[in-house]
C-alpha distance (Angstrom), angle and dihedral (degrees) to the residues before:
residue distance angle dihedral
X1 . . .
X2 3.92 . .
X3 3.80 127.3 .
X4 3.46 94.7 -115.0
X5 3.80 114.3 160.9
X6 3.57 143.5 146.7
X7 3.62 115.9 13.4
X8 3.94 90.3 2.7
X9 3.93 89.9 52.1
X10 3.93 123.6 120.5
X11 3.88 143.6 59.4
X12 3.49 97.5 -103.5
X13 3.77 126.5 74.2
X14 3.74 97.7 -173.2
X15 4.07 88.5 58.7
X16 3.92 92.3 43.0
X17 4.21 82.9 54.5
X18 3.56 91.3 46.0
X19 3.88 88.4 50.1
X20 3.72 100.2 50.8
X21 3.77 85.1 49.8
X22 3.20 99.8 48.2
X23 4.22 82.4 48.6
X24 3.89 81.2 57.3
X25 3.42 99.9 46.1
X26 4.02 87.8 70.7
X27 3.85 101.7 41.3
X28 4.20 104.9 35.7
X29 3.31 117.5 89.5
X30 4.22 99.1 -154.4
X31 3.77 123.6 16.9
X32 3.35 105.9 -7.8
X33 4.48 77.1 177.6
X34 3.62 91.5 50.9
X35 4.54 102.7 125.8
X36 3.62 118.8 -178.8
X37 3.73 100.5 -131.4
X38 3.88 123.8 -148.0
X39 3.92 121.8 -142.3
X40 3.41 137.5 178.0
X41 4.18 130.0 -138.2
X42 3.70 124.0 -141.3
X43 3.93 85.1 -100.4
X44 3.86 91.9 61.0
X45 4.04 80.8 -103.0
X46 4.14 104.0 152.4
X47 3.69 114.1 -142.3
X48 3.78 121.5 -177.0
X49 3.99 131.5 -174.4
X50 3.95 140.4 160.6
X51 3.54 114.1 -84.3
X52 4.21 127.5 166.8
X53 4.02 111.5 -103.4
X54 4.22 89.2 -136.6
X55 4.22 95.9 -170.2
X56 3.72 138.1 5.8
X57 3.85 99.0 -145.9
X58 3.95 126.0 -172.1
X59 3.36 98.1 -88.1
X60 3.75 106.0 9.1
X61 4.20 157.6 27.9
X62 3.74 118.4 -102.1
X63 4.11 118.4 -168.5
X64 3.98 127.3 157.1
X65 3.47 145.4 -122.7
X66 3.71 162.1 135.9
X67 3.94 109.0 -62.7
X68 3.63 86.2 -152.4
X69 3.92 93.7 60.6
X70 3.67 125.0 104.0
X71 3.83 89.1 -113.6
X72 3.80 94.6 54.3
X73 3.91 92.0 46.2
X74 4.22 92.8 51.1
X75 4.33 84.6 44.3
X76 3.83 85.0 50.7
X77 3.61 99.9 40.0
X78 4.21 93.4 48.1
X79 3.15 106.1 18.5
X80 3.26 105.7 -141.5
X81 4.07 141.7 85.6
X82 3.81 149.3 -168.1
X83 3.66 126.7 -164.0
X84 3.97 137.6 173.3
X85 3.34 124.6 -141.3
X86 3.97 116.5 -161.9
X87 4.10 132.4 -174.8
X88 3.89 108.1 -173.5
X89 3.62 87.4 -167.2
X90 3.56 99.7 53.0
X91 4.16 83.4 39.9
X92 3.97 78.9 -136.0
X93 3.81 139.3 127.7
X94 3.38 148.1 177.0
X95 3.74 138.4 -152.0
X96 3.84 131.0 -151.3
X97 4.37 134.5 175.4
X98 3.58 117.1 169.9
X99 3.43 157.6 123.0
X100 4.10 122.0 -51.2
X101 3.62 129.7 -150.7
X102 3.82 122.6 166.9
X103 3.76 116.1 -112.8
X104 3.68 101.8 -146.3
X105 4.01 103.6 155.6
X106 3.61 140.0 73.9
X107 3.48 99.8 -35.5
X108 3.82 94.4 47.3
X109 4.04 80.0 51.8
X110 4.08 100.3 51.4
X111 4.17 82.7 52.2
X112 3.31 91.9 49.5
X113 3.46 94.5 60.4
X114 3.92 99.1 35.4
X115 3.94 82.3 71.2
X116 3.75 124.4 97.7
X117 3.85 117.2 -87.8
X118 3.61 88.0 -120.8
X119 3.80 93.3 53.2
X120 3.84 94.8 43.9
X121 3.69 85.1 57.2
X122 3.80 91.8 48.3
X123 3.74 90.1 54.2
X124 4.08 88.2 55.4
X125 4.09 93.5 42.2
X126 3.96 97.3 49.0
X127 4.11 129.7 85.5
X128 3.48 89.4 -163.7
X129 3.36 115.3 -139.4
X130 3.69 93.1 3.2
X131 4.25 112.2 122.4
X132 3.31 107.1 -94.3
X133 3.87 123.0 -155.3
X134 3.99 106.0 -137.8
X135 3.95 131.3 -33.7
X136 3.91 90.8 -100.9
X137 3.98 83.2 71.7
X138 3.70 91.7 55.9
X139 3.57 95.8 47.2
X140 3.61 87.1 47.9
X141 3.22 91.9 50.1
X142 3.91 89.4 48.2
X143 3.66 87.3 53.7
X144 3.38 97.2 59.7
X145 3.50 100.1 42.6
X146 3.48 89.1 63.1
X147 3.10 100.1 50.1
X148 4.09 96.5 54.3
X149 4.14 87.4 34.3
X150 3.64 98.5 51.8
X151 4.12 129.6 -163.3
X152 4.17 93.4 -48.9
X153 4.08 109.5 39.9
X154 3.46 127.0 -173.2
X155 3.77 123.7 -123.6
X156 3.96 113.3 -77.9
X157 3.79 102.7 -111.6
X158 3.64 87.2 -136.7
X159 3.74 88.7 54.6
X160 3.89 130.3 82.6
X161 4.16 155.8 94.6
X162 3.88 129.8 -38.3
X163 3.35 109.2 -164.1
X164 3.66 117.1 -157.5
X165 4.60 118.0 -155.5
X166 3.83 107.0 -160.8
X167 3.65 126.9 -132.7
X168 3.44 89.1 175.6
X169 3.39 137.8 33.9
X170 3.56 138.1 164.0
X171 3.89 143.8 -162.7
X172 3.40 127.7 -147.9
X173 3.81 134.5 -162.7
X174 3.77 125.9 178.1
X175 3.74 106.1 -120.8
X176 4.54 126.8 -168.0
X177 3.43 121.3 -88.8
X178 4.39 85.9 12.7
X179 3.17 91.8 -73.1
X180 3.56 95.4 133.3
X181 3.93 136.4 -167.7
X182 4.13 111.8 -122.9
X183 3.90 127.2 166.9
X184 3.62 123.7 179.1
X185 3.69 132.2 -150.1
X186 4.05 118.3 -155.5
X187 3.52 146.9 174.6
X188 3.71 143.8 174.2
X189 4.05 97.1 -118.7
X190 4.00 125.2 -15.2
X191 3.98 87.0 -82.2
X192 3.47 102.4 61.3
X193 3.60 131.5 88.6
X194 3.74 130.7 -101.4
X195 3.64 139.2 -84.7
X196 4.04 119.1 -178.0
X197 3.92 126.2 -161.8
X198 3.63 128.3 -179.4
X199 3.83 103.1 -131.5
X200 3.93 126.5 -156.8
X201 3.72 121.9 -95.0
């Protein structure tokens, strides 16, 4: 049994995420969502970039993308993920690896269309991370897009969810003098129950 206790307290990880978010929500001025999410290549090459957490589900992290992207092809190709979130104001972070599954349904749907028109568009116009030979293009590309899309587009088919079930994740807390408060959560596979440790600074 750890000493876990005040803003580490409670049996669920998933609801002490949400909390600390939430926390966020109030105090950081961009992003408070913002994860940077670690991939990696066919090469064993890691590759890591900022990406917005979109929901903190019961049992799992949902974010989306372009399944076209270098980021969704290394998720698809390994299967698996780690990401940090960090809030400098909160002096606060947390730390997830997992398993990944694409959510490419319903729900992937409803956020599709809970996005600005200008943004849904955006997802249809981009090759993400394919070169790209000046800004003009994309906006041309934008253009054109919305003219053969319309006011009400569908989701890309190329577009959608990863969803990322932990097997690790840990809480951070800035502490005096460094020494810092961490507790991690583990588990064999994302069906298995729990085990917490406090670990060093």
């Amino acid at each position: 049994m750890t000493d876990r206790t005040g803003i580490f307290a409670g049996e669920d990880p998933f609801a002490i995420a949400r909390h600390w978010l939430a926390e966020a929500e109030k105090v950081e001025p961009n992003d408070p969502n913002a994860i940077a999410l670690a991939t990696v290549d066919a090469n064993g090459l890691p590759n890591a970039r900022m990406v917005l957490l979109k929901d903190i589900e019961s049992d799992a992290f949902v974010f989306y993308t372009n399944y076209e992207s270098a980021k969704a092809r290394e998720l698809d190709s390994s299967g698996t993920a780690a990401f940090v979130m960090h809030w400098k104001s909160l002096r606060r972070q947390v730390r997830v690896r997992g398993i990944v599954s694409r959510e490419d349904g319903e729900q992937a749907d409803a956020y599709y269309k809970s996005r600005s028109l200008k943004s849904r568009l955006g997802a249809w116009a981009s090759k993400q991370s394919q070169p790209l030979s000046s800004r003009g293009a994309l906006m041309a590309k934008v253009a054109k897009v919305t003219a053969e899309k319309g006011l009400n587009p569908d989701r890309p088919p190329f577009w959608g969810g990863f969803r990322i079930r932990p097997v690790e994740i840990e809480f951070w807390a800035d502490g005096p003098a460094r020494l810092h408060d961490r507790f991690r959560w583990t588990r064999n596979d994302p069906d298995s129950p729990w085990e917490t440790s406090r670990l060093s600074p």
